[in-house]
C-alpha positions as CSV (number, residue, x, y, z in Angstrom):
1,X,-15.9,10.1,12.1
2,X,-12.8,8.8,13.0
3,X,-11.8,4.8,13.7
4,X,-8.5,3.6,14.9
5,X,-6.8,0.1,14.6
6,X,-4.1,-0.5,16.6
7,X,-1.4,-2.9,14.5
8,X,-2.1,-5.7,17.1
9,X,-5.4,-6.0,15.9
10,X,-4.6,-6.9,12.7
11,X,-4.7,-10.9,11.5
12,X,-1.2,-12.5,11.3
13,X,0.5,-15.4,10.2
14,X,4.1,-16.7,10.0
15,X,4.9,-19.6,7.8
16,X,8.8,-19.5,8.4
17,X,10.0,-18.1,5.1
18,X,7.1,-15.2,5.3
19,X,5.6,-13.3,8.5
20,X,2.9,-11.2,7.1
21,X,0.3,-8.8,8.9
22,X,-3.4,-8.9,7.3
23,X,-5.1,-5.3,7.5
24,X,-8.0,-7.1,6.3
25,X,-9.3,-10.5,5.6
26,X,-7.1,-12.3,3.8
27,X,-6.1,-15.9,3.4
28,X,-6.4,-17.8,6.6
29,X,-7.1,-14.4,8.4
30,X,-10.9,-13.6,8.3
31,X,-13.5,-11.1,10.0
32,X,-16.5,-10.4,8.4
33,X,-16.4,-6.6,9.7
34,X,-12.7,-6.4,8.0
35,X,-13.4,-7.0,4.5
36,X,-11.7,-3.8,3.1
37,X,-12.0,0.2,3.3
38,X,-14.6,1.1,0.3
39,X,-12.0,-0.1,-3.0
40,X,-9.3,-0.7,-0.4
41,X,-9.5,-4.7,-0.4
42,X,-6.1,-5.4,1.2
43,X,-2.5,-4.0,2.8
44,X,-0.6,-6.8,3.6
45,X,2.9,-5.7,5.6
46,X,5.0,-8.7,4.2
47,X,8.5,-9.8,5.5
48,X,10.0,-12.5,3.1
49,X,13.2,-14.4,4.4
50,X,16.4,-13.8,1.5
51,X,15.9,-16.5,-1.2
52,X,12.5,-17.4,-0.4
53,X,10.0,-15.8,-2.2
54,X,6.1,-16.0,-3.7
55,X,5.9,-18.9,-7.0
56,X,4.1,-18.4,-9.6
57,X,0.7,-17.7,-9.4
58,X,-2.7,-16.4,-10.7
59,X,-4.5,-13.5,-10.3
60,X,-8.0,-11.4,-12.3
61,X,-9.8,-8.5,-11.6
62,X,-7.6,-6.8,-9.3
63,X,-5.3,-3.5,-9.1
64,X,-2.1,-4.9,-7.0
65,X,0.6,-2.3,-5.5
66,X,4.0,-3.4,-4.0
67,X,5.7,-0.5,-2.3
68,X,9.0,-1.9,-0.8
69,X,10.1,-0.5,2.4
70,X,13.3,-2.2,2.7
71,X,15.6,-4.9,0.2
72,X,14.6,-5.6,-2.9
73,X,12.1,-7.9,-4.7
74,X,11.7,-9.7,-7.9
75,X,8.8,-9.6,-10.3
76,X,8.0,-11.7,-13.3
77,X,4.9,-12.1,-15.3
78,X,3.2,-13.4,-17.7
79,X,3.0,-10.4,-19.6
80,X,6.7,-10.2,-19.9
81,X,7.3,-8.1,-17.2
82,X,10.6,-8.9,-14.9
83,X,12.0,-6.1,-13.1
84,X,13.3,-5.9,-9.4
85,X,11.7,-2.9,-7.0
86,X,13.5,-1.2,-4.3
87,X,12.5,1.5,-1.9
88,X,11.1,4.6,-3.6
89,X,9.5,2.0,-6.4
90,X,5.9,1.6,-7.2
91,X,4.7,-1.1,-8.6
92,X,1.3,-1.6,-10.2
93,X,-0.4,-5.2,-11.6
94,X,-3.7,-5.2,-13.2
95,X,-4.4,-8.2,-12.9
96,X,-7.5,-8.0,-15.3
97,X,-8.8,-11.0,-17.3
98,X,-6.1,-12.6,-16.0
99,X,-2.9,-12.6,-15.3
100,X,-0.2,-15.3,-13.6
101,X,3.0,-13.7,-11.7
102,X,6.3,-14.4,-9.1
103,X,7.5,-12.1,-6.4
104,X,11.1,-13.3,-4.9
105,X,13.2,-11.7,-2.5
106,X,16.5,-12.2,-4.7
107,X,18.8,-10.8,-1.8
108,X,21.3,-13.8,-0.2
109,X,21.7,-12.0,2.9
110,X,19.2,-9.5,3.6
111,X,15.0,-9.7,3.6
112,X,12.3,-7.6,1.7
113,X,10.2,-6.0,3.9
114,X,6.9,-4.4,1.4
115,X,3.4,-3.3,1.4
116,X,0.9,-5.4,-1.0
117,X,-1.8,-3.4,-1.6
118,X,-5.2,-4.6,-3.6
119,X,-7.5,-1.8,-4.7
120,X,-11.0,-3.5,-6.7
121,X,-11.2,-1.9,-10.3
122,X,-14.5,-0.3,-11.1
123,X,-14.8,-2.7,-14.1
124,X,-13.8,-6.2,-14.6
125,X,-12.5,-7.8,-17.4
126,X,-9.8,-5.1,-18.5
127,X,-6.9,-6.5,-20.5
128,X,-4.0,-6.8,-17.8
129,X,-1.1,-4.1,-17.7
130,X,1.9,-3.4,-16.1
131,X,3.9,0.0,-14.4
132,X,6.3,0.9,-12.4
133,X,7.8,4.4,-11.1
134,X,10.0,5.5,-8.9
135,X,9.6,8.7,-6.2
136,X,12.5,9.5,-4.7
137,X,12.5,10.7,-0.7
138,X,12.5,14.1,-1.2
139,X,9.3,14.2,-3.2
140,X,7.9,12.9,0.0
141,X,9.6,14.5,2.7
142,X,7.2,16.8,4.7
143,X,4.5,16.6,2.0
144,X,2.0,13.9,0.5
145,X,2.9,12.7,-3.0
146,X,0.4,10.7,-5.4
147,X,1.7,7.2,-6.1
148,X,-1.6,6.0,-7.8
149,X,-4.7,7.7,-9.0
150,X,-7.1,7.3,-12.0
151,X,-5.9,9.3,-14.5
152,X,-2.0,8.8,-13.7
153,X,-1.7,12.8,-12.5
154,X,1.7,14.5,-11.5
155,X,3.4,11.2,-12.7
156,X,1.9,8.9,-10.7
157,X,0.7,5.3,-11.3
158,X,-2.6,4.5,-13.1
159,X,-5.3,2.3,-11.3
160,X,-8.5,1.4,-12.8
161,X,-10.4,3.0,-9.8
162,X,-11.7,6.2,-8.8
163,X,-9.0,6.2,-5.6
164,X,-5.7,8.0,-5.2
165,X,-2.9,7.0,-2.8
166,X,-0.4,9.2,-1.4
167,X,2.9,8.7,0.1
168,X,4.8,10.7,3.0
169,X,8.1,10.9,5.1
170,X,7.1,13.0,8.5
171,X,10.0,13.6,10.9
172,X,9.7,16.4,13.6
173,X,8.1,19.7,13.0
174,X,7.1,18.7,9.2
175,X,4.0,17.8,8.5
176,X,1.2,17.6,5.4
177,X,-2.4,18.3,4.9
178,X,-4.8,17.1,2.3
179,X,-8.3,18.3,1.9
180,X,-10.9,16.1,1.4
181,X,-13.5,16.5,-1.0
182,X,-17.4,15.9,-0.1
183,X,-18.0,12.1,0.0
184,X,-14.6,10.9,0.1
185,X,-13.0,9.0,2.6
186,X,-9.7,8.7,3.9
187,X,-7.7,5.9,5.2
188,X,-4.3,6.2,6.4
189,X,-1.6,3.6,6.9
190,X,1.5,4.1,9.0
191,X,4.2,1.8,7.2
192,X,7.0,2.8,10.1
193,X,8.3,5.0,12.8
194,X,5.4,7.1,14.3
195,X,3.1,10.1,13.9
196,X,-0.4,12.2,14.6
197,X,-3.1,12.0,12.5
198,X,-6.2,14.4,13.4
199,X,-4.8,14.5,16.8
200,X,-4.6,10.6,16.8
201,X,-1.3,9.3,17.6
202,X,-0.3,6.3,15.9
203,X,2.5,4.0,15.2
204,X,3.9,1.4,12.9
205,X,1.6,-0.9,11.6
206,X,-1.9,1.4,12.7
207,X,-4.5,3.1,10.6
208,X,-7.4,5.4,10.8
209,X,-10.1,5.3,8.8
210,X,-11.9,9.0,7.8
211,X,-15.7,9.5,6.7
212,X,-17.0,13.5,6.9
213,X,-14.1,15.5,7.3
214,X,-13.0,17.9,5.1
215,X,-9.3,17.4,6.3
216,X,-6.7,15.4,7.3
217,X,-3.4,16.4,8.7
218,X,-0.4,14.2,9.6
219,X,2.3,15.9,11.7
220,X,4.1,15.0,14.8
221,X,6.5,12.6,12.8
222,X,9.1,10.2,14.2
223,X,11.1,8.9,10.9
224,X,7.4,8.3,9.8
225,X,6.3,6.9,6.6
226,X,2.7,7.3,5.7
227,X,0.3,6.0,3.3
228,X,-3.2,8.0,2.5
229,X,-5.9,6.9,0.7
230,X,-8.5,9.2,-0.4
231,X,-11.7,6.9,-2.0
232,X,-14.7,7.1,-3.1
């Protein structure tokens, strides 16, 4: 089973400083049939103007994933954490029992354009941690390369979630498969440029969602950079 949406369809909302595209419900944005993808609760595609930025705020019970597409954003915490991401940087918040946190686009000239991503931990109540890698292009070009998973494998970030997420770059003739093991599900994300997926051609801002294939194969690219997440 396969199920397309189109980037049009998803919720949107532009308060001046921040023009943001809800995948699911979120904020102001709700449908009842778009409450998340299995753990998948959100992908936000957030634009934030230079200077302008997210204040300090709260958080629990939550794994939260910035993946920066373009500029450069600012973290703080309240574990201690204060770092600035860039493209090719992974970011990963457990928020846990609790934990309070700033994202700022510290650029004067330019804006951050990044994924937030929320995955639901399989427990609540975890003491709150921090992480954050980096994966250059070429560990993505023409193949899929874990980000996040479980049990942090091939480097990757560690989520509190039986989940994995993926990252390639697809341009012309390349293109990456990933099998998919009984009971799992797949969704994809396309965060720019375009690209097939299971014959489905999609474009910036779509997804597919994947339940009882054993496969799924992104090819076709167009400077495409896609997101997989195989869950439970």
């Amino acid at each position: 089973m396969i199920q397309i949406r189109k980037s049009d369809q998803r919720g949107f909302a532009d308060h001046g400083w921040l023009r943001s595209c809800h995948t699911f419900s979120f904020a102001d944005y709700y449908d009842p049939k778009r409450m998340g993808f299995g753990a998948l609760r959100v992908i936000n595609e957030d634009r934030v103007k230079p200077g302008m930025g997210f204040g300090t705020h709260g958080h629990r019970d939550m794994e939260i994933i910035s993946y920066v597409l373009e500029g450069e954003l600012e973290h703080k915490d309240s574990m201690g954490n204060g770092s600035v991401i860039r493209p090719g940087d992974v970011q990963r918040m457990s928020a846990g029992t609790g934990v309070r946190h700033s994202e700022f686009n510290p650029s004067k000239t330019e804006l951050v354009h990044f994924l937030q991503i929320w995955i639901e931990p399989a427990a609540t109540g975890i003491a709150p941690g921090y992480e954050e890698k980096r994966f250059d292009a070429a560990e993505k070009r023409g193949r899929l390369r874990l980000l996040a998973s479980s049990d942090g494998a091939g480097g990757s970030v560690r989520i509190h979630q039986d989940a994995r997420l993926y990252a390639a770059l697809i341009d012309g003739a390349e293109s990456a498969r990933h099998a998919l093991a009984a009971g799992r599900r797949a969704y994809v994300h396309v965060a720019r440029g375009s690209v097939t997926v299971n014959g489905e051609k999609l474009a910036a801002g779509d997804s597919l969602e994947a339940a009882n294939l054993t496969e799924i194969v992104v090819e076709q690219g167009d400077q495409a950079e896609v997101l997989l997440f195989d869950l439970a």
